[in-house]
C-alpha positions as CSV (number, residue, x, y, z in Angstrom):
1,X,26.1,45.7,92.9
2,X,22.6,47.6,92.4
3,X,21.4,50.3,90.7
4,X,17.4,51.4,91.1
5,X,15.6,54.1,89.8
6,X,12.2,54.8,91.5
7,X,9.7,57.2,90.6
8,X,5.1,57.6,90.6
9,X,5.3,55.8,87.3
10,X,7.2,52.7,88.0
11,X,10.6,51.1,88.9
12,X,13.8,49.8,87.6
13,X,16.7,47.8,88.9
14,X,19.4,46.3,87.9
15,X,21.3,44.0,89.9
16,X,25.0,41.7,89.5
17,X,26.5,39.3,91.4
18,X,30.1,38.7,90.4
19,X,33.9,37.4,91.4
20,X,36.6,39.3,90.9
21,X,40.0,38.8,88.8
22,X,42.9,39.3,88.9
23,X,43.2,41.1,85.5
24,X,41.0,43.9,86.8
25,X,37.9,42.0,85.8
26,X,34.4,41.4,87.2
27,X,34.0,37.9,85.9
28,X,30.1,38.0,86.3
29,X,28.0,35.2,87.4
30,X,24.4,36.8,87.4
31,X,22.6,40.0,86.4
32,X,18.8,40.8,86.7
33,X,17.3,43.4,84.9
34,X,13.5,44.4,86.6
35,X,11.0,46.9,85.2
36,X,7.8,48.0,86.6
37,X,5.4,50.4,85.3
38,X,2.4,51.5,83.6
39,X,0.9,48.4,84.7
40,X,3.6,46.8,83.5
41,X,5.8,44.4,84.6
42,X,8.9,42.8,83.2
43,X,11.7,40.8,84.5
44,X,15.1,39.2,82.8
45,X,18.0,37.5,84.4
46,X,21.1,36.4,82.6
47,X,23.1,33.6,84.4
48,X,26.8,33.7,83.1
49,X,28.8,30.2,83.4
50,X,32.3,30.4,82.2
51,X,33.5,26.8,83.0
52,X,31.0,26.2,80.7
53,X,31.1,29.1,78.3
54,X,27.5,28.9,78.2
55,X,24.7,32.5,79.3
56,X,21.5,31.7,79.7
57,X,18.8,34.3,79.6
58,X,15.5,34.1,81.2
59,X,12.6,36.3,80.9
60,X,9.6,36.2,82.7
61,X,10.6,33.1,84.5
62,X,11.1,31.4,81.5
63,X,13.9,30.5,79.3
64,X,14.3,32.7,76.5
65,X,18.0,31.5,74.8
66,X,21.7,30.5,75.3
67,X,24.8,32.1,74.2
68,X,28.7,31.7,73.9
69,X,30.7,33.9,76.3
70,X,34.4,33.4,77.0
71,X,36.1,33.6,80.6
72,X,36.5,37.3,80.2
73,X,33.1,38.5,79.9
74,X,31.3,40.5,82.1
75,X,27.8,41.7,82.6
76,X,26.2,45.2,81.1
77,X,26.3,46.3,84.9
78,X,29.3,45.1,86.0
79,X,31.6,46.9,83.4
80,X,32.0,50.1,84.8
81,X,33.3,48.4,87.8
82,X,35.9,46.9,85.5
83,X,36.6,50.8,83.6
84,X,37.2,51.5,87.2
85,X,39.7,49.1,88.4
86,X,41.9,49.7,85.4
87,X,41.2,53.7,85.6
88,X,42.7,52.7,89.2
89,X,46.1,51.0,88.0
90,X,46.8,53.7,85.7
91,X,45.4,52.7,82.4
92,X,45.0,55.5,80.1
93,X,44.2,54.3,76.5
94,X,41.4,52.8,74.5
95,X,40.0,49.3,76.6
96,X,37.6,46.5,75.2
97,X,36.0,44.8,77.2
98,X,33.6,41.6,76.3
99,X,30.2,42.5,77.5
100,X,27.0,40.3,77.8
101,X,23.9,41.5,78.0
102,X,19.9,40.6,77.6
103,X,20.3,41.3,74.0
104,X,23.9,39.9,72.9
105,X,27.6,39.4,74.2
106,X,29.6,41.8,72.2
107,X,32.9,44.1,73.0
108,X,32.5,47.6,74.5
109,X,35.4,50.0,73.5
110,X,36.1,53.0,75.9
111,X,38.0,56.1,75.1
112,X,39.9,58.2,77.8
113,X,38.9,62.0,76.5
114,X,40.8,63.5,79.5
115,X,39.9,65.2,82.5
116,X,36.8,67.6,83.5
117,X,35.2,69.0,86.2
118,X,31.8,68.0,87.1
119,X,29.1,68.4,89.5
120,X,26.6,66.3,90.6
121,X,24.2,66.4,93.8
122,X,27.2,65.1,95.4
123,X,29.3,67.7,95.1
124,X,32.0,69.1,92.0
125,X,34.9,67.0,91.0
126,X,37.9,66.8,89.0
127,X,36.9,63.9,87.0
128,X,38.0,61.8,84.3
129,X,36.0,61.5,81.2
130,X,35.8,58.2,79.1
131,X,33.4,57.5,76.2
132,X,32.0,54.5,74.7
133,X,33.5,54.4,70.7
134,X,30.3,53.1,68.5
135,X,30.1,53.2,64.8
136,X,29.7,56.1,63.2
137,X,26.0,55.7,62.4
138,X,24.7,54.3,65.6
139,X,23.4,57.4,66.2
140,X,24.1,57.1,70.2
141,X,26.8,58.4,72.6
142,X,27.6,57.3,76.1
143,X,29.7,59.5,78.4
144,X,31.5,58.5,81.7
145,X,33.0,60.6,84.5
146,X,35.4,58.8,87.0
147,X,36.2,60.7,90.1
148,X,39.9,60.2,91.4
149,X,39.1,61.2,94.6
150,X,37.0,58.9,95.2
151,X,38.7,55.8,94.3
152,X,37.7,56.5,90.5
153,X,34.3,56.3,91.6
154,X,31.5,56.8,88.5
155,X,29.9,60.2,89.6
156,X,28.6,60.8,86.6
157,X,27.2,59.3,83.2
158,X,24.9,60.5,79.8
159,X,23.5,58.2,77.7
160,X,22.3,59.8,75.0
161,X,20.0,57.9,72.3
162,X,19.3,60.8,69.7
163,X,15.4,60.7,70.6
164,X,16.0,60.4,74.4
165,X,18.6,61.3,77.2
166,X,19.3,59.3,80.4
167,X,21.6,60.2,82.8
168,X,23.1,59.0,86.5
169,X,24.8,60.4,88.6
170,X,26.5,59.9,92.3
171,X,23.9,61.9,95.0
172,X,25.7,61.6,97.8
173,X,29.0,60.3,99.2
């Protein structure tokens, strides 16, 4: 799976490469993060090895540290894949999920909020709305729309810092 954002200033894109379980789970082998812009350019890739327990990040082309995951853990990228398949088999409470990224592996808790209509470039939808629990001080909120109709489908998501705002959403079908 890819995502890429493009604009006059630069570029990002964010790729994964994984297998799936049958828990539900992308069990992630790779993901590459890649920025460009400004004159800028930076790249990272993660390689995940469960039979070894072992992720080891790279930045630049060179090796920047190794971490402990567990046979469960997926990539930054690949969970909403995950959030999907179980939105799919009918899961409707709180999920964990063990999530590595460039910075650390830790879990990611996700709260069903209910249903909500949406609308995106790609049309409106009945959706369902998750959001990512965080400490109470962190300060930032993450906010997920899943489109039934579409297989559960992410159409829409805010991530909102304090300072900044990012958002995606699903363009067209």
């Amino acid at each position: 799976m890819q995502i890429r954002a493009r604009n006059m200033l630069g570029e990002i894109r964010e790729t994964t490469r994984f297998s799936w379980t049958e828990e539900c789970l992308p069990q992630s082998l790779y993901y590459g993060n890649y920025r460009r812009g400004l004159g800028r350019e930076r790249q990272a890739t993660l390689t995940l090895d469960q039979r070894t327990g072992l992720a080891t990040l790279t930045r630049n082309g060179e090796f920047s540290r190794e971490f402990e995951i567990d046979a469960d853990t997926t990539d930054i990228l690949s969970q909403t894949l995950a959030l999907q398949c179980l939105l799919q088999r009918g899961e409707s409470g709180a999920t964990t999920l063990d999530v590595a990224s460039e910075r650390r592996r830790e879990p990611m808790t996700y709260q069903r909020l209910g249903e909500e209509r949406v609308r995106t470039a790609a049309g409106r939808f009945n959706a369902v709305k998750l959001e990512r629990v965080r400490d109470d001080d962190s300060g930032r909120r993450t906010l997920l729309w899943f489109a039934p109709e579409l297989d559960y489908t992410l159409v829409r998501m805010i991530q909102d810092n304090g300072d900044d705002e990012y958002e995606l959403e699903l363009k067209r079908r």
